[in-house]
N, CA, C and O atoms as CSV, one atom per row, in Angstrom:
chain,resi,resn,atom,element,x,y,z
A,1,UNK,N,N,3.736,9.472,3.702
A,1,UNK,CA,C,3.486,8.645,4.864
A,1,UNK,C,C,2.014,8.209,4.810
A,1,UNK,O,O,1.033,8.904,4.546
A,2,UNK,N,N,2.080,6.854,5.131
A,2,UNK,CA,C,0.532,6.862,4.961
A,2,UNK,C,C,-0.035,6.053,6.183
A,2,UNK,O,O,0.601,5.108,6.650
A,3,UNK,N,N,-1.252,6.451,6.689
A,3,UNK,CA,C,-1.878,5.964,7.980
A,3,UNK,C,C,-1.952,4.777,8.458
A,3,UNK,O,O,-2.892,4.162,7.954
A,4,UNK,N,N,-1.164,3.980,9.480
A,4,UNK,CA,C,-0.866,3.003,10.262
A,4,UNK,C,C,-2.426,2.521,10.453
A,4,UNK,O,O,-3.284,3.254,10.946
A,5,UNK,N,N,-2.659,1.235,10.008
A,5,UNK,CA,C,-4.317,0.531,10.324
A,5,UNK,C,C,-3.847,0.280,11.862
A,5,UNK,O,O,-4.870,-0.217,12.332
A,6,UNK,N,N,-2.995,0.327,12.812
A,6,UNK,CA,C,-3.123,0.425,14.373
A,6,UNK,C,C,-4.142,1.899,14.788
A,6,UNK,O,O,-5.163,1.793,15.467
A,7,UNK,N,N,-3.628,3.251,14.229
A,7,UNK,CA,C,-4.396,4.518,14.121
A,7,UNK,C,C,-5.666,4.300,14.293
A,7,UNK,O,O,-6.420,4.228,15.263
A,8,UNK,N,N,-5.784,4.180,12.795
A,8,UNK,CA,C,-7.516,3.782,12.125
A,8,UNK,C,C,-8.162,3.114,13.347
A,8,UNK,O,O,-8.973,3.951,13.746
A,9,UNK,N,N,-8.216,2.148,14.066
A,9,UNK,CA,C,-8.283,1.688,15.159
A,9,UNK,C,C,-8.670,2.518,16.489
A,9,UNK,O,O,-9.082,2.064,17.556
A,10,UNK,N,N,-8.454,3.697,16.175
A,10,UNK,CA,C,-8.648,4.527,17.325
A,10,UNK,C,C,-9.589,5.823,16.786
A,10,UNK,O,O,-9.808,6.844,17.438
A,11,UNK,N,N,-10.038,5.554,15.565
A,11,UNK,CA,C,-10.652,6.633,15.056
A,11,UNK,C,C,-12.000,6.461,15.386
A,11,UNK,O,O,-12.580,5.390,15.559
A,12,UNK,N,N,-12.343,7.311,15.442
A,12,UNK,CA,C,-13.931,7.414,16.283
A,12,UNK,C,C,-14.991,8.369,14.967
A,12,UNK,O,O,-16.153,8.069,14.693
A,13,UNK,N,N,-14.370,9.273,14.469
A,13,UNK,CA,C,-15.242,9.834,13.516
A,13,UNK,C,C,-14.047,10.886,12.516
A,13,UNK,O,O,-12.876,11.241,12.647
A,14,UNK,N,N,-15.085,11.080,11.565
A,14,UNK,CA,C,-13.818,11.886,10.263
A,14,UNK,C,C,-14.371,13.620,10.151
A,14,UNK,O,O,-15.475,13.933,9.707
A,15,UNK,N,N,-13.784,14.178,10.438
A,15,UNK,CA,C,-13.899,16.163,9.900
A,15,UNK,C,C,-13.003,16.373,9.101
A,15,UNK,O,O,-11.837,15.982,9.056
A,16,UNK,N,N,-13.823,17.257,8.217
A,16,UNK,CA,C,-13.337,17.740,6.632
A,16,UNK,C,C,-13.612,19.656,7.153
A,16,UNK,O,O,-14.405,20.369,7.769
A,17,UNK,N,N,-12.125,19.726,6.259
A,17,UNK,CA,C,-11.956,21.486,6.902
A,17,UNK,C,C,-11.520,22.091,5.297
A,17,UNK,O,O,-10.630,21.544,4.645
A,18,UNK,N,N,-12.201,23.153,4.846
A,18,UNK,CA,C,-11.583,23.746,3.793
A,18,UNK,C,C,-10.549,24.205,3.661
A,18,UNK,O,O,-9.957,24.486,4.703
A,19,UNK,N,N,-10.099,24.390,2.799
A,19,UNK,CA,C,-8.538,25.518,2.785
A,19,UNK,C,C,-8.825,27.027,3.694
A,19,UNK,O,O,-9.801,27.777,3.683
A,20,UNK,N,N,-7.786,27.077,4.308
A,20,UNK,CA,C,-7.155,28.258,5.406
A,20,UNK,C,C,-8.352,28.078,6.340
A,20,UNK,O,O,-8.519,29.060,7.062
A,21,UNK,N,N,-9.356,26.940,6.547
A,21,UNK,CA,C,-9.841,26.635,7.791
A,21,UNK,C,C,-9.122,26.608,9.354
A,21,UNK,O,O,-8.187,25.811,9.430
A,22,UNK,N,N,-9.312,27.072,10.116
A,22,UNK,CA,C,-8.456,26.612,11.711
A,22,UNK,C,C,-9.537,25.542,12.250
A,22,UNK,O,O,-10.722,25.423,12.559
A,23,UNK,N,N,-8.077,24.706,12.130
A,23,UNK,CA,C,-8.703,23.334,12.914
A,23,UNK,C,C,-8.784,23.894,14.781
A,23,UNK,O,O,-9.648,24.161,15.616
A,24,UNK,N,N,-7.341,23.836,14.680
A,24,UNK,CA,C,-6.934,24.192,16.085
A,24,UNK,C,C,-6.302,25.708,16.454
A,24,UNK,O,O,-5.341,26.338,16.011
A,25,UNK,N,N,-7.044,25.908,17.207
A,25,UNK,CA,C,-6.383,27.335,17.272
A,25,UNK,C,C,-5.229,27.677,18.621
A,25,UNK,O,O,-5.668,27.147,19.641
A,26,UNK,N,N,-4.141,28.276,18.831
A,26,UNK,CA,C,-3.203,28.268,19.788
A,26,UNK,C,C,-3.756,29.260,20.648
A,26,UNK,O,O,-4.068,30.416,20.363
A,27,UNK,N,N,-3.867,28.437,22.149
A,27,UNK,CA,C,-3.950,29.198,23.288
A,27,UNK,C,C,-5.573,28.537,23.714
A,27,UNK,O,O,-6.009,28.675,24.857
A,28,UNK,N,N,-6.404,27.780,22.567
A,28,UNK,CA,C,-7.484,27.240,22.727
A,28,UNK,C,C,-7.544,25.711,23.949
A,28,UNK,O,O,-7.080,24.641,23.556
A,29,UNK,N,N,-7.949,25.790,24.893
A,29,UNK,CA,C,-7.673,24.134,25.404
A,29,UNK,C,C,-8.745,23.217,24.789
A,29,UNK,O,O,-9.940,23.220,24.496
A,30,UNK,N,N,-7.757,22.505,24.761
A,30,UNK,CA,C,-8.561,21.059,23.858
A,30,UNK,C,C,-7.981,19.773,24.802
A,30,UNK,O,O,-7.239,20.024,25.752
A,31,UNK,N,N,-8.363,18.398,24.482
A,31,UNK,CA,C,-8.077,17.768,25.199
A,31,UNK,C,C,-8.269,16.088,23.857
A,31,UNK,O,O,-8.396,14.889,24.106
A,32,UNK,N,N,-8.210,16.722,22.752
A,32,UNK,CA,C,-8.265,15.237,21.597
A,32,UNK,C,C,-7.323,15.661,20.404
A,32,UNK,O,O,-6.672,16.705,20.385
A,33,UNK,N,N,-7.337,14.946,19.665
A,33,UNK,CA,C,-6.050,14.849,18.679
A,33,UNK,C,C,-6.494,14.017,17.604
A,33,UNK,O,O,-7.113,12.981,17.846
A,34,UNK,N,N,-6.181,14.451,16.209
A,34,UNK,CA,C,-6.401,13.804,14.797
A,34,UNK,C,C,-5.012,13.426,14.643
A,34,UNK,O,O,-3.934,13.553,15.223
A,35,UNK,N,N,-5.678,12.731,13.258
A,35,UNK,CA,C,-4.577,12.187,12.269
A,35,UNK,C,C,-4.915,12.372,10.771
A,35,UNK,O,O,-5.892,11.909,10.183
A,36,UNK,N,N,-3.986,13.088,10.297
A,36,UNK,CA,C,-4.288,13.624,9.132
A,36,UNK,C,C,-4.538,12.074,8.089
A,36,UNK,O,O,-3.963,10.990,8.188
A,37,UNK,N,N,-5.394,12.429,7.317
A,37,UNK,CA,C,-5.746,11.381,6.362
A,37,UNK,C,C,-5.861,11.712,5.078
A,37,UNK,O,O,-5.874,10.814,4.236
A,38,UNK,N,N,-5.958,12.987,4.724
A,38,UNK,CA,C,-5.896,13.345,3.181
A,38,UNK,C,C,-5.419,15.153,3.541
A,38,UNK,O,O,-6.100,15.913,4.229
A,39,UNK,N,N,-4.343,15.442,2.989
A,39,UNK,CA,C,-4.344,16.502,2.520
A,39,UNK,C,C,-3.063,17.359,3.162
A,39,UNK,O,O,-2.106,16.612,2.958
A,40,UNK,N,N,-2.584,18.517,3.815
A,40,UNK,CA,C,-2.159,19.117,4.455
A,40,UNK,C,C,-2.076,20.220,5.425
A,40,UNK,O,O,-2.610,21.271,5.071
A,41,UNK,N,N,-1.632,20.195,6.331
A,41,UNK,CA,C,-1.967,21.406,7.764
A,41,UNK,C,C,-0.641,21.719,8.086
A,41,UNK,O,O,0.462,21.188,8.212
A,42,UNK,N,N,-1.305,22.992,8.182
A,42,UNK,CA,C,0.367,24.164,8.408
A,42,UNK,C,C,0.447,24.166,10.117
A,42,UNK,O,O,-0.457,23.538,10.667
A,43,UNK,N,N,1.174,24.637,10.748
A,43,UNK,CA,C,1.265,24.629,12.231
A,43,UNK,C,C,1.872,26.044,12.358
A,43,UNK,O,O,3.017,26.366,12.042
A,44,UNK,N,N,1.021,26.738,12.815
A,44,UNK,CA,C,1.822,28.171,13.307
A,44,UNK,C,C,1.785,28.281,14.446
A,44,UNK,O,O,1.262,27.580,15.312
A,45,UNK,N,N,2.627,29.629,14.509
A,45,UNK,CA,C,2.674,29.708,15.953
A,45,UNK,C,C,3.060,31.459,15.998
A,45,UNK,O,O,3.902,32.115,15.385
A,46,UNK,N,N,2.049,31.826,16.993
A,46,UNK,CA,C,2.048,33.162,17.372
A,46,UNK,C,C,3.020,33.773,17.334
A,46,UNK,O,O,3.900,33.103,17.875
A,47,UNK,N,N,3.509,34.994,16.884
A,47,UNK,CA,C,4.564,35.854,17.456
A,47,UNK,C,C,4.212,37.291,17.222
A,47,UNK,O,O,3.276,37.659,16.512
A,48,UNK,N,N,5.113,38.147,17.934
A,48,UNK,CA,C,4.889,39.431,18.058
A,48,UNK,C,C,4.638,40.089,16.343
A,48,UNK,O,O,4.038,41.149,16.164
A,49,UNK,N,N,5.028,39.518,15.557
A,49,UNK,CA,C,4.876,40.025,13.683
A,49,UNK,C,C,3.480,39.095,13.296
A,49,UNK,O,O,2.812,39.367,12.299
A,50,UNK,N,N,3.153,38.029,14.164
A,50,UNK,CA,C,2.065,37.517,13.582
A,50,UNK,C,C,2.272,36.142,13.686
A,50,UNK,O,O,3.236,35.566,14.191
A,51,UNK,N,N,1.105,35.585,13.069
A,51,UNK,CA,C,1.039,34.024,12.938
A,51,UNK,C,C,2.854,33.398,11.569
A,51,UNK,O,O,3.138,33.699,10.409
A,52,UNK,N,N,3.353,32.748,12.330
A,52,UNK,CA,C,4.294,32.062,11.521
A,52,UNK,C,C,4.267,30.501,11.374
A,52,UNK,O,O,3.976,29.850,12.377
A,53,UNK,N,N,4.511,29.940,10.359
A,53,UNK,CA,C,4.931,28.865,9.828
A,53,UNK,C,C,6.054,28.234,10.798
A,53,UNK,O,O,7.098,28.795,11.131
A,54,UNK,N,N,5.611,26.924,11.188
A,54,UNK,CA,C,6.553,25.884,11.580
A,54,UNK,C,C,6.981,25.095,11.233
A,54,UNK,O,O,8.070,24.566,11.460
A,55,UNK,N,N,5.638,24.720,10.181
A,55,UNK,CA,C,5.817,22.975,9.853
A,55,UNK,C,C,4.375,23.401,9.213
A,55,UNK,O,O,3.491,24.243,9.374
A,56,UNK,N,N,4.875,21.689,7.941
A,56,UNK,CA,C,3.530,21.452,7.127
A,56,UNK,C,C,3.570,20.297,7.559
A,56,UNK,O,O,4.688,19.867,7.845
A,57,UNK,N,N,2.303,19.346,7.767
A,57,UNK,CA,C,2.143,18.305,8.154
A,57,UNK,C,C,1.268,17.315,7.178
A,57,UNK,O,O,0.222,17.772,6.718
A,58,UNK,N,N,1.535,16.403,6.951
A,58,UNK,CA,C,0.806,15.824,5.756
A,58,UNK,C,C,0.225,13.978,6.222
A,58,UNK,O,O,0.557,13.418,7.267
A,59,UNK,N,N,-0.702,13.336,5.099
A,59,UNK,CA,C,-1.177,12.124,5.570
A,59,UNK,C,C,-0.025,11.325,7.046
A,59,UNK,O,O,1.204,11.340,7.120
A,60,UNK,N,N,-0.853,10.829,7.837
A,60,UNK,CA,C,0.172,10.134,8.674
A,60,UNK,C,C,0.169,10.932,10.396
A,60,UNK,O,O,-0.052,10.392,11.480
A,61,UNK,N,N,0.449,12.143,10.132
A,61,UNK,CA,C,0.932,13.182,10.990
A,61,UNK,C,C,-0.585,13.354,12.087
A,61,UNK,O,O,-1.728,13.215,11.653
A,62,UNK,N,N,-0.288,13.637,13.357
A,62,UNK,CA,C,-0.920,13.657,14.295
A,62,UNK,C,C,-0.782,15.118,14.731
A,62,UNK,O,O,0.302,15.671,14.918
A,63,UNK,N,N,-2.049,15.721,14.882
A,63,UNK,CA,C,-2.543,17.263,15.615
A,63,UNK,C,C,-3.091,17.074,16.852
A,63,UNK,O,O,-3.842,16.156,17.182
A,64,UNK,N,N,-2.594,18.184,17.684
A,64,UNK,CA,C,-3.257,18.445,18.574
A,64,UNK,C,C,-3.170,17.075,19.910
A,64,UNK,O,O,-4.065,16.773,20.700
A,65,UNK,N,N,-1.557,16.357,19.761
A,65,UNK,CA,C,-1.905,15.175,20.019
A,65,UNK,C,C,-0.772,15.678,21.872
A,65,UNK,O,O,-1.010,15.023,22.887
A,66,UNK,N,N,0.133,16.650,21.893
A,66,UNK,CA,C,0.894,17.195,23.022
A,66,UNK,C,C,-0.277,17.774,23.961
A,66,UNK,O,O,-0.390,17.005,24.916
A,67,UNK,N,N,-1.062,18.691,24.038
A,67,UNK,CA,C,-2.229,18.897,24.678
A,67,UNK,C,C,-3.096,17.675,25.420
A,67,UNK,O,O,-3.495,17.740,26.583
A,68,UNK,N,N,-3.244,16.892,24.793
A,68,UNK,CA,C,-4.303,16.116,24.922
A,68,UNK,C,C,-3.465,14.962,25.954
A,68,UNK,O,O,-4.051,14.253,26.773
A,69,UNK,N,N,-2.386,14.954,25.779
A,69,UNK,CA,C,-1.237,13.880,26.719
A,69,UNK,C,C,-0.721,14.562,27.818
A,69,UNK,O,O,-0.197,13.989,28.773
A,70,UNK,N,N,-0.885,16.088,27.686
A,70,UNK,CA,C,-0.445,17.130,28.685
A,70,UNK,C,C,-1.807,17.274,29.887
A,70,UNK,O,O,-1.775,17.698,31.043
A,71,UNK,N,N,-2.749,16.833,29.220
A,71,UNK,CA,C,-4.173,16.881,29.944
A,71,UNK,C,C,-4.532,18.071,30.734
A,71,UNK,O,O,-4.194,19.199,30.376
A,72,UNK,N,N,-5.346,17.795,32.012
A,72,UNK,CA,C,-5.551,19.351,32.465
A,72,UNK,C,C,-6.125,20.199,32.362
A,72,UNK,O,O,-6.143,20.985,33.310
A,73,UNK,N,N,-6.943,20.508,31.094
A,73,UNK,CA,C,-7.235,21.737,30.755
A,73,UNK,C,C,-5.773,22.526,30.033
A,73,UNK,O,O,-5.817,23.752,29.936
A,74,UNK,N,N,-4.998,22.074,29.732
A,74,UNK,CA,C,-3.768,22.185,28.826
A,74,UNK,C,C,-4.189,22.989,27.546
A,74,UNK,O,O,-5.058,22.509,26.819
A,75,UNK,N,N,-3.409,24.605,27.137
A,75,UNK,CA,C,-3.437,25.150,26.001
A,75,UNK,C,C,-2.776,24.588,25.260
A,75,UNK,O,O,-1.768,23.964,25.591
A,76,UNK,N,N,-3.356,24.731,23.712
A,76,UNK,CA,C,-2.605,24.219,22.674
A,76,UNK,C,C,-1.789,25.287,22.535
A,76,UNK,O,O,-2.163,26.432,22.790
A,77,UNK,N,N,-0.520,24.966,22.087
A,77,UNK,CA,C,1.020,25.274,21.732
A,77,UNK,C,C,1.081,25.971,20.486
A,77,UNK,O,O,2.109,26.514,20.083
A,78,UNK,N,N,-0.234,25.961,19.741
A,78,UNK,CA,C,0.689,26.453,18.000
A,78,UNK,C,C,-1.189,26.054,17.606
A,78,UNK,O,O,-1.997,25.369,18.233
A,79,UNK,N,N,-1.296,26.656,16.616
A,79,UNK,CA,C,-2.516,26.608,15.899
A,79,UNK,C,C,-2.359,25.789,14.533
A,79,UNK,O,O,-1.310,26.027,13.934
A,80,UNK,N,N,-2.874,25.238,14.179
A,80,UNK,CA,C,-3.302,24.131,13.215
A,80,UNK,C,C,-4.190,24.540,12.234
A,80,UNK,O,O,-5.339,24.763,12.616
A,81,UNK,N,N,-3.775,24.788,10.337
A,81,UNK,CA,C,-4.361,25.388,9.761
A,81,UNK,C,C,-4.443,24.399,8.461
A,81,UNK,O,O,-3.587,23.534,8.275
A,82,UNK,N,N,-5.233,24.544,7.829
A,82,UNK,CA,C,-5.698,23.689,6.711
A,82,UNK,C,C,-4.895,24.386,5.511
A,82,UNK,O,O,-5.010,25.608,5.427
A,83,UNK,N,N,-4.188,23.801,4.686
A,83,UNK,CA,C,-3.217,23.875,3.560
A,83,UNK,C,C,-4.353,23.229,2.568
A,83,UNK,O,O,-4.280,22.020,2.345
A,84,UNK,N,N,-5.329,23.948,2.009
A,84,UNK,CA,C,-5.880,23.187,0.967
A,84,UNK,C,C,-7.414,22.246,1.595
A,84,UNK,O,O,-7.833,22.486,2.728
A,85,UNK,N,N,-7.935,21.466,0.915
A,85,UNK,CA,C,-8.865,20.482,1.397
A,85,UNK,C,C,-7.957,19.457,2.337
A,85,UNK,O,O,-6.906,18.885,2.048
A,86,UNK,N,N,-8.876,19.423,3.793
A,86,UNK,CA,C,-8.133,18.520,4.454
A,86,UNK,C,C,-9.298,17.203,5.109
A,86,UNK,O,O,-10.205,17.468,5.898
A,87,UNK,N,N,-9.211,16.783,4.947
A,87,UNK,CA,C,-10.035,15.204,6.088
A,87,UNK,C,C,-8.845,14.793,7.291
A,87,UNK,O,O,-7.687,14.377,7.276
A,88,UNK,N,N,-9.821,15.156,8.284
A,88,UNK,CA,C,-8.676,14.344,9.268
A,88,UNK,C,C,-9.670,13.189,10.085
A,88,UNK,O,O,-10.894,13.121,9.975
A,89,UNK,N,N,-8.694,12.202,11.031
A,89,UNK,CA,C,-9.623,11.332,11.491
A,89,UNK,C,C,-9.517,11.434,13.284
A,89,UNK,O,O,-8.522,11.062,13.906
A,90,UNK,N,N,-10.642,11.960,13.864
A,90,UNK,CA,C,-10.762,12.178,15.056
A,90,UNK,C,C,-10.276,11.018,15.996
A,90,UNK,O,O,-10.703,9.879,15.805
A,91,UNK,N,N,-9.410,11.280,16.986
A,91,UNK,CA,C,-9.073,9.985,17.881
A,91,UNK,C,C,-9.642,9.873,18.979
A,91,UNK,O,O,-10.161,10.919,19.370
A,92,UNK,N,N,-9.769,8.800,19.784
A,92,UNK,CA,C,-10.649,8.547,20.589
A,92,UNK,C,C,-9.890,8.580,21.885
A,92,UNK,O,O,-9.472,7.634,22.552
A,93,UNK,N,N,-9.760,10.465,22.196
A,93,UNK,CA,C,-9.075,10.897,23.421
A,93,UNK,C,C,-9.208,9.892,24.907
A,93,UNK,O,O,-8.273,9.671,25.676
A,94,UNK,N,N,-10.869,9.286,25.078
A,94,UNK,CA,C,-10.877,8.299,26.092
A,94,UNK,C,C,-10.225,7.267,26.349
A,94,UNK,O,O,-10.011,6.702,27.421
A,95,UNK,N,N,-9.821,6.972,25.008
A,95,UNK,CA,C,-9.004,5.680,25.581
A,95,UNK,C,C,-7.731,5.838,25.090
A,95,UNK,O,O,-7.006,4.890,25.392
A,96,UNK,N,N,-7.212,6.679,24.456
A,96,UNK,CA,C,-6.082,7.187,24.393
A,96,UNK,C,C,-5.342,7.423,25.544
A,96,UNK,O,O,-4.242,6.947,25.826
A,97,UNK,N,N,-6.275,8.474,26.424
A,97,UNK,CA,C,-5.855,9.107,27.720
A,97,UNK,C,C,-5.980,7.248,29.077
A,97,UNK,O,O,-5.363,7.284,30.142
A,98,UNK,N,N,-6.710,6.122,28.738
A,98,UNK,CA,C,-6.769,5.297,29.480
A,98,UNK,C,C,-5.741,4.403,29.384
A,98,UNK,O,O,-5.348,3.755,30.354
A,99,UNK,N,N,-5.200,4.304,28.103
A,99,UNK,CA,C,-3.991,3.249,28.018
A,99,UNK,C,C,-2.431,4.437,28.273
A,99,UNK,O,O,-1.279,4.020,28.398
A,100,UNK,N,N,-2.832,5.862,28.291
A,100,UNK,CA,C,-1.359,6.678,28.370
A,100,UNK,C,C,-1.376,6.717,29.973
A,100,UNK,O,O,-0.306,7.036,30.491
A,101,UNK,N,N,-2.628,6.388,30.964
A,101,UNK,CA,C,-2.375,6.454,32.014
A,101,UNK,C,C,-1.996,4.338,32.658
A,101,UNK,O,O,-2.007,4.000,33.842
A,102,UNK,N,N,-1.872,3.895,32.113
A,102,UNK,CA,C,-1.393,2.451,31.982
A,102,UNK,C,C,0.018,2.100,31.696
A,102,UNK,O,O,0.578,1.009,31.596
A,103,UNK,N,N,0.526,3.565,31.572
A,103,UNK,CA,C,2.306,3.328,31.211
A,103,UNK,C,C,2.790,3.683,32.253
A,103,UNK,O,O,2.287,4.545,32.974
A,104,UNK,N,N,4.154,2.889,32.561
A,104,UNK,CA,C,4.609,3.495,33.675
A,104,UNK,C,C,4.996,4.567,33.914
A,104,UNK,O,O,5.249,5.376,33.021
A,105,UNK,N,N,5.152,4.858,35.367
A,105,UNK,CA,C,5.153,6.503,35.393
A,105,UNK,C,C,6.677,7.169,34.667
A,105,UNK,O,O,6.942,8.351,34.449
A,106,UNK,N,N,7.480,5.998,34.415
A,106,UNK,CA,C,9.307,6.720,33.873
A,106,UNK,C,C,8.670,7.170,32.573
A,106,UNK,O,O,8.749,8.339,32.194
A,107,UNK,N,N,8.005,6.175,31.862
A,107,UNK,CA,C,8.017,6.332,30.086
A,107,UNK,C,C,6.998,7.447,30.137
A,107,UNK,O,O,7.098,8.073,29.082
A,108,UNK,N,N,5.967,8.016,30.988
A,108,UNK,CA,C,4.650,9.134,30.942
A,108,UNK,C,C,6.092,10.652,31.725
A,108,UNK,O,O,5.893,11.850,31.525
A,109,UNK,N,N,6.807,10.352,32.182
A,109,UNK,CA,C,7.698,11.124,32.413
A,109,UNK,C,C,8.490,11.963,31.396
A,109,UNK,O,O,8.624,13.171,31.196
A,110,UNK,N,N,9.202,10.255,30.543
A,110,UNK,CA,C,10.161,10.773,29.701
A,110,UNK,C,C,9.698,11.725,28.494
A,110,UNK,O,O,10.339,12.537,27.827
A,111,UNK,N,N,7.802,11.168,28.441
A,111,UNK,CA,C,7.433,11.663,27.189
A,111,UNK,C,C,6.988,13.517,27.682
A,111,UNK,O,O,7.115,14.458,26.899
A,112,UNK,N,N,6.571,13.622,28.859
A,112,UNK,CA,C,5.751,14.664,29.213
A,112,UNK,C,C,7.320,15.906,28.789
A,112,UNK,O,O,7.227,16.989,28.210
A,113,UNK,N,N,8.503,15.300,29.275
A,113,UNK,CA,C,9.871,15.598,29.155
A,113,UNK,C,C,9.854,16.682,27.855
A,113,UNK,O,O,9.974,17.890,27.650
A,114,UNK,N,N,9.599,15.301,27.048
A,114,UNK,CA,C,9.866,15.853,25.365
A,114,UNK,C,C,9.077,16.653,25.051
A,114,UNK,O,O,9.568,17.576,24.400
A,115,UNK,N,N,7.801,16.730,25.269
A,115,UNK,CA,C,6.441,17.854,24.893
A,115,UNK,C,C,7.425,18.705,25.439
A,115,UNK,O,O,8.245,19.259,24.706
A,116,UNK,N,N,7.419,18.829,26.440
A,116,UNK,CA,C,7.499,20.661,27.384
A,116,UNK,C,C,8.916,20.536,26.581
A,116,UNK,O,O,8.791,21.591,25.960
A,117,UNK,N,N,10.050,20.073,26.180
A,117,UNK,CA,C,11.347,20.415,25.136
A,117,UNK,C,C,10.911,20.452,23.943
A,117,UNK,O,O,11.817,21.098,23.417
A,118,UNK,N,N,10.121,20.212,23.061
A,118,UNK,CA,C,9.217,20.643,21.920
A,118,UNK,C,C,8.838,21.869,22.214
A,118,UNK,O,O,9.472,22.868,21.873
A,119,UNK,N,N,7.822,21.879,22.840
A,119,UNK,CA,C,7.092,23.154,23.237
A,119,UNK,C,C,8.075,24.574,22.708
A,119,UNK,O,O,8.030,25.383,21.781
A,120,UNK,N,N,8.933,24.315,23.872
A,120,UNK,CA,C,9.953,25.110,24.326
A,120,UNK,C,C,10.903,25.563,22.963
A,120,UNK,O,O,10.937,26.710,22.517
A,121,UNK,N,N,11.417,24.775,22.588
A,121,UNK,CA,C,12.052,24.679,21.315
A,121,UNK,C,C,11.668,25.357,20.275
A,121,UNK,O,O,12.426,26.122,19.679
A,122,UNK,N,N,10.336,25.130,19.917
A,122,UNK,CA,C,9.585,25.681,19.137
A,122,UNK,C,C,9.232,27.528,19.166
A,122,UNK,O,O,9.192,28.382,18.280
A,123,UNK,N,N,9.032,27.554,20.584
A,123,UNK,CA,C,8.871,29.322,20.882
A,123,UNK,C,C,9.897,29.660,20.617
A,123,UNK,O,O,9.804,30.562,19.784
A,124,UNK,N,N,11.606,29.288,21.033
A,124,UNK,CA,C,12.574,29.786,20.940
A,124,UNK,C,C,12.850,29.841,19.320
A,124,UNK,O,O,13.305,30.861,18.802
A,125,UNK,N,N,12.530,28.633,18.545
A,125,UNK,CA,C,13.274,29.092,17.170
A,125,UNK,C,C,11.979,30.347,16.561
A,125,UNK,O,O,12.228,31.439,16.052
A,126,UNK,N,N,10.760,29.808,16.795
A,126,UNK,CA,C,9.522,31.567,16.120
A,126,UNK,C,C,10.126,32.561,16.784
A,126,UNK,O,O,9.899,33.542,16.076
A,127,UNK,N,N,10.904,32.999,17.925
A,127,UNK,CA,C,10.783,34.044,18.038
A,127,UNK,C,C,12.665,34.160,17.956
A,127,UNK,O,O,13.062,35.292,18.233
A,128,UNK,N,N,13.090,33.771,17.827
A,128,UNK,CA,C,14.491,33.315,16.548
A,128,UNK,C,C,14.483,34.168,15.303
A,128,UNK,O,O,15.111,35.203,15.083
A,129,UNK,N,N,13.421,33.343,14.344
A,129,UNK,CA,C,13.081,33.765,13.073
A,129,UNK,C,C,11.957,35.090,12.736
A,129,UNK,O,O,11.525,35.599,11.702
A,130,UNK,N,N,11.776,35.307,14.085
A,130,UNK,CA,C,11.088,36.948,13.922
A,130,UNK,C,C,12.038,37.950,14.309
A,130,UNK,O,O,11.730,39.102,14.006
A,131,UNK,N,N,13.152,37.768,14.925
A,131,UNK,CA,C,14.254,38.935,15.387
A,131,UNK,C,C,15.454,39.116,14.312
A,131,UNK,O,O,16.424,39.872,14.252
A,132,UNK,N,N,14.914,38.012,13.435
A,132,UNK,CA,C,16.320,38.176,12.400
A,132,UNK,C,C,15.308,38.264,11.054
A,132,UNK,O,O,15.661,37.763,9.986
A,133,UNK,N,N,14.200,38.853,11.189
A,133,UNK,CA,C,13.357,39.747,9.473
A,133,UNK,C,C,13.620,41.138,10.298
A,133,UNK,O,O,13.310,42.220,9.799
């Protein structure tokens, strides 16, 4: 997958993270979101045996981007880990958060919907795949 020049457009500045760097850490509040641009990031997520694997995320893919639309002072959901050399491209949460408050309130509904059924989804299958090792 490779990065939409609409994205690029919203990039404000670039961070480079080494291998097994934490970008994002779960339970940390954040309130901005990248887009991966070179490399890969693992997504774990806490459980009672430890940090587990969800997902690898590669060029294209957006971090840290449910938090930041959840607003608030909103914890991140799952921690974000560097698979190798990664560059990602910082987004420009201000106006991100100015045009997501410019949608009507059904479509800021339907989406807030899907986060918290992501969210949700996600705890249920980690702690799924920790009761059946």
């Amino acid at each position: 997958m490779t990065v939409d020049s609409k994205v690029i457009g919203y990039m404000v500045s670039e961070e480079r993270f080494s291998d097994k760097a934490v970008i994002i850490k779960e339970g940390s509040i954040g309130d901005w979101a990248y887009v991966i641009l070179e490399g890969r990031v693992k997504i774990k997520k806490q459980t009672s045996k430890g940090l587990l694997t969800v997902d690898t995320l590669s060029e294209g893919n957006f971090i840290g981007e449910m938090a930041m639309l959840k607003q608030s002072n909103s914890k991140r959901s799952a921690s974000a880990v560097a698979d190798g050399p990664v560059v990602l491209g910082v987004l420009d949460s201000v106006r991100l958060l100015q045009e997501w408050e410019a949608q009507p309130a059904r479509i800021k509904k339907l989406i807030s919907n899907l986060i918290q059924n992501l969210e949700e989804t996600t705890k249920k299958a980690a702690d799924m795949t920790v009761a059946s090792k």
